[in-house]
N, C-alpha and C positions, 0 to 999 in steps of 0.2 A: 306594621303596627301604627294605629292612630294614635296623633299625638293626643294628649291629655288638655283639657281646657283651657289649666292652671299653664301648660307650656305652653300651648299657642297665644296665652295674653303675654307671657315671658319675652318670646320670641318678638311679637309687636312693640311691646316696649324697647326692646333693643335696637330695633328698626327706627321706633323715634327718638330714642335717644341718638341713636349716629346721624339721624336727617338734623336734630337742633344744633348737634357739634359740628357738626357740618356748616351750616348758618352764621353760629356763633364766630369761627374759623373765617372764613368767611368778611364778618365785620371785623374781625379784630386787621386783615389783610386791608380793609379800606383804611381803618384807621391809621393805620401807620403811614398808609400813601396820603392822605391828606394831612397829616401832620407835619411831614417831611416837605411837602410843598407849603406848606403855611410860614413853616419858619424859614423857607428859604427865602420865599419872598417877602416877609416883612422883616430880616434878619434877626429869627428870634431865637431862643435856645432852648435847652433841655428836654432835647431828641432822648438822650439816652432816658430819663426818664419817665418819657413819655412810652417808650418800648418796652418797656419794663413793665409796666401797668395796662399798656393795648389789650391782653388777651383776659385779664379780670374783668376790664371796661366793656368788653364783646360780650362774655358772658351774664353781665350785670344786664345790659341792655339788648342784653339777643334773646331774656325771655325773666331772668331772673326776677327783677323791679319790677311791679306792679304801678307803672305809671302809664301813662295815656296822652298820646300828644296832643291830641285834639281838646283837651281838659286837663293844662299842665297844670294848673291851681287846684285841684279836686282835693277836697278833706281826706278824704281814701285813700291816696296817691302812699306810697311809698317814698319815701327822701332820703336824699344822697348829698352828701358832703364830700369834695376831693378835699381833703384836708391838706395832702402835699399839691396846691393850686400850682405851683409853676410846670404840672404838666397839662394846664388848663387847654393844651390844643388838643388833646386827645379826650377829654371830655367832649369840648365842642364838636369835634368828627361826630362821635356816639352820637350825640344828642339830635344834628343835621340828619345820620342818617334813616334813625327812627322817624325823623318828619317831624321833631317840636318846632327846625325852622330852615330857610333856603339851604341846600348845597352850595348856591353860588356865593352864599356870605362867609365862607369859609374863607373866599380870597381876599376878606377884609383884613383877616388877621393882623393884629401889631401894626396898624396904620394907623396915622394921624385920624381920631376922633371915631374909628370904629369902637363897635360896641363886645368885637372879640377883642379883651386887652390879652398881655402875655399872661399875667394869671388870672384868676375866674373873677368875674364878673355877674354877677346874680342880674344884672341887666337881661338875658336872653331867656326865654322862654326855658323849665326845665331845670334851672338853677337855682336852687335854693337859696343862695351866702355865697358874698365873695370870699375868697379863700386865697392864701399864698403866704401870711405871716406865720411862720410854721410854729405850730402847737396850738391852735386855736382850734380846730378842725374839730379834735375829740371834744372839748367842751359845748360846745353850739351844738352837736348831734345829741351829746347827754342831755343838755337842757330839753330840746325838743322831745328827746325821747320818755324823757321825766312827765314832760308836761302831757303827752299821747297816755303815758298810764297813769295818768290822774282824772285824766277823763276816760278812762276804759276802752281808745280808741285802736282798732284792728289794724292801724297800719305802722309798716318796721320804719327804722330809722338805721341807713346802712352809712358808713365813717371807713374812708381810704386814705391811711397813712404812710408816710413812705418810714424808713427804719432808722435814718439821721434824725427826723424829727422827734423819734423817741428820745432824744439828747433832754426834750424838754420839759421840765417838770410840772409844767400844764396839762400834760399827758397822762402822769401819773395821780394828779389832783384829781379829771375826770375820772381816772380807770378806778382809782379810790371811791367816790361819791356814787361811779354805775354799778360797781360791784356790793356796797353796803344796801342800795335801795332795788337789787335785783332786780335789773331792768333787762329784761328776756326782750323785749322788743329793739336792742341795741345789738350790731354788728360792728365790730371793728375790723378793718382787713387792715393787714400791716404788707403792703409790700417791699420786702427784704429781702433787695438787689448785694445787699454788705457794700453800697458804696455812697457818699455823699461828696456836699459842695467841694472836698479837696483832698479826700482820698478814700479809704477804709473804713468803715466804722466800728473795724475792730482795734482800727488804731486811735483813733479820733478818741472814741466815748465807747469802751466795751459794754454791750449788752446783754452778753450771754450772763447767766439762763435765762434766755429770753421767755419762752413759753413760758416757764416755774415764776415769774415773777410774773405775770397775769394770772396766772392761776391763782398765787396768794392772795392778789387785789380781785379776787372773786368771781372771777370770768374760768366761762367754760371754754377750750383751746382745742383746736383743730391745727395741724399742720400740712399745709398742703404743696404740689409743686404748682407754682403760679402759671406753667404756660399749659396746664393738663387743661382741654376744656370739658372731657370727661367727669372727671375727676371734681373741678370745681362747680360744675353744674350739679354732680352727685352732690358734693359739700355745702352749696348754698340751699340746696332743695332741704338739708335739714337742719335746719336755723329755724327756732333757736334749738343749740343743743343740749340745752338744760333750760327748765318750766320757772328756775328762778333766780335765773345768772343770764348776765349781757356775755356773747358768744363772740368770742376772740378768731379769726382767719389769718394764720402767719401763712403766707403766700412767699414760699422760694421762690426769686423770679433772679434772670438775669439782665444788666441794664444794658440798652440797647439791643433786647432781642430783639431777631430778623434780620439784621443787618453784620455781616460778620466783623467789617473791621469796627464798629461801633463798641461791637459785648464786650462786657467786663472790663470795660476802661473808665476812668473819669473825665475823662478828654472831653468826653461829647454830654457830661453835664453842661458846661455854659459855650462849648463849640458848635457854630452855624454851617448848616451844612451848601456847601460850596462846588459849581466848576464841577472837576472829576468826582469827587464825594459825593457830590448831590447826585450825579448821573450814575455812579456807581451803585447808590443805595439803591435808587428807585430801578437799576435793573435788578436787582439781586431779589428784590419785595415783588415784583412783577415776578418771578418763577418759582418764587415761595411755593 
């Protein structure tokens, strides 16, 4: 029996879909090894962090964004805000590996008078805002994204927050202002590891019902698991998911994936990795 048109473009698309997860896979594996050597040798921290969010960051920039290294400035360009900036080493991997700038400046990291600080820095090519005072992140994407639909401009405005920063009520001021003035060209991705600067975040500042309280501040909400790269490559291809609501991404992720003794500790929020640890991690990411 011959297959039918409609399957064989079915069956293609599945074939590219598993060569981009592939890919994606792939970068999110660099990112983590360049991360893990950044902070060792400038002795920086929040590894776990930064693991938690590698395989969103892979898929952001393994096809999702619509950016262009060669024309990091382009009006067209697609813009990205890490809003939780202190995992600004795993931006900068992303960014390096696409080609906005050296690989080998990666080894500057958290050195006196480089231009990779520990958190972001809009210095580098590809960087929109420096970022790291947590709860700024969603405000400055809403502005931008306000101001792209007031000029009728085609390009999104994507926001990565981690789930401690929702403590801040800067967060809900934006989620308030994008969801009254239905800003469909706004993404917020929350990645929500449940752990912050000094434990739980359900012991710290309870959030639940997390999704139900975006949704009343007028956002359309997607739940997803943060390390599927399946999954969030299907997810981000359909943004926005409402024609007149800013589209909300709570990403389950766990912190420090990749790395076993890392996950689901708060240890390796401000812990540098060291000696056995460091060698540890990077064999265990080497047979990932």
């Amino acid at each position: 029996m011959m297959a039918t048109e409609r399957e064989m473009e079915f069956a293609a698309g599945l074939v590219n879909l598993a060569a981009a997860t592939a890919d994606t896979r792939d970068l999110a594996k660099k990112i983590r090894q360049h991360a893990l050597r950044m902070t060792n040798a400038g002795g920086g921290s929040h590894i776990g962090a930064i693991y938690s969010c590698a395989d969103l960051l892979a898929v952001l920039y393994g096809g999702t964004l619509r950016v262009e290294p060669a024309a990091p400035q382009s009006p067209t360009r697609d813009r990205f805000v890490l809003s939780k900036g202190h995992a600004g080493a795993g931006l900068y991997a992303a960014l390096a590996e696409r080609g906005f700038f050296s690989l080998d400046k990666l080894a500057t990291h958290y050195q006196d008078g480089s231009e990779l600080c520990g958190h972001v820095s809009h210095e580098l090519p590809g960087i929109e805002v420096s970022t790291g005072a947590l709860g700024h992140g969603l405000s400055i994407a809403t502005g931008m994204a306000y101001s792209g639909k007031l000029k009728s401009a085609a390009h999104r405005v994507f926001c990565m927050l981690s789930d401690g920063e929702c403590d801040e009520g800067s967060i809900w001021e934006a989620a308030l202002f994008a969801g009254h003035h239905g800003l469909s060209n706004l993404i917020a991705i929350v990645d929500f590891n449940q752990l912050q600067g000094l434990g739980r975040t359900s012991d710290i500042l309870r959030l639940d019902p997390f999704a139900d309280k975006w949704k009343a501040f007028g956002w359309d909400v997607r739940e997803v698991d943060g390390h599927d790269h399946n999954l969030l490559q299907q997810t981000f291809a359909e943004v926005p998911f409402a024609s007149d609501k800013p589209s909300c991404v709570i990403a389950h992720t766990t912190k420090g994936k990749g790395v076993s003794f890392m996950e689901d500790t708060v240890l390796w929020h401000y812990r540098t990795p060291r000696g056995a640890e460091f060698e540890g991690a990077l064999a265990e990411l080497e047979v990932a």
